[in-house]
C-alpha angles and dihedrals in degrees: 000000000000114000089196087108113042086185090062094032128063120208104263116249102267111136093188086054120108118190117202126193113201111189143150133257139185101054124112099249118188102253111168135000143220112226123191123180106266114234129229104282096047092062099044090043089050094035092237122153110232101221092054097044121015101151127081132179102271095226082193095079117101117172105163082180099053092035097247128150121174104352086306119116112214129198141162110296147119095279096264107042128035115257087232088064091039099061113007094097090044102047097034121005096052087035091063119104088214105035125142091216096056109027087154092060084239096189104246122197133198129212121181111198102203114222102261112181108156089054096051095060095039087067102035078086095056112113114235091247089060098052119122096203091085083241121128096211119052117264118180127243103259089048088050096048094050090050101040108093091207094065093044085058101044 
């Protein structure tokens, strides 16, 4: 069986079996869109054909409340993919004592990873003699922290 899919999939019964989902938080990711039908000249200038794509993002749409610029709706993610589609199986559907996606109560555990920057940069001038990770070559933070198993287990 793949595992690509955990809709189509359910966690094997394996009561010894941990998942972990590991995932970033803390970046604007593209969520939703506001389509419009696109006239005459856009399609020309852009050599679309109307009957396969009419619809264009209507860059005139603003909704500070609903977190919306240019026709484009923004939440919390990783900066590719929405934080709802990153940890919702993780953090409900295989938490769930009667989920179809996890019948065998296989333990699932979550770990957001905040956008840090800043901190990123601050060490990418460490040496690698004065690294803390126990490593002899230089891994970033982010990379530490996701191979370290303390810090799994924190």
């Amino acid at each position: 069986r793949l595992w690509s899919n955990p809709l189509e999939t359910k966690l094997p019964n394996a009561p010894d079996m941990t998942i972990w989902s590991f995932y970033g938080v803390g970046l604007q990711t593209e969520r939703g869109y506001t389509y419009t039908l696109a006239d005459a000249e856009t399609i020309l200038a852009n050599s679309m054909s109307a009957s396969r794509m009419p619809y264009v993002i209507n860059n005139t749409v603003f909704d500070e409340e609903n977190n919306v610029h240019a026709g484009v709706q923004f939440c919390d993610g990783d900066g590719t993919v929405p934080l709802v589609s990153l940890g919702y199986l993780c953090a409900r559907g295989w938490k769930d004592d009667k989920s179809p996606f996890n019948p065998h109560g296989v333990k699932a555990k979550c770990r957001e990873y905040l956008d840090r920057p800043a901190e990123l940069l601050q060490q990418a001038g460490k040496r690698a003699d004065q690294s803390d990770s126990g490593r002899s070559d230089f891994t970033p933070p982010i990379h530490r922290d996701t191979l370290s198993l303390d810090s799994l287990l924190r």
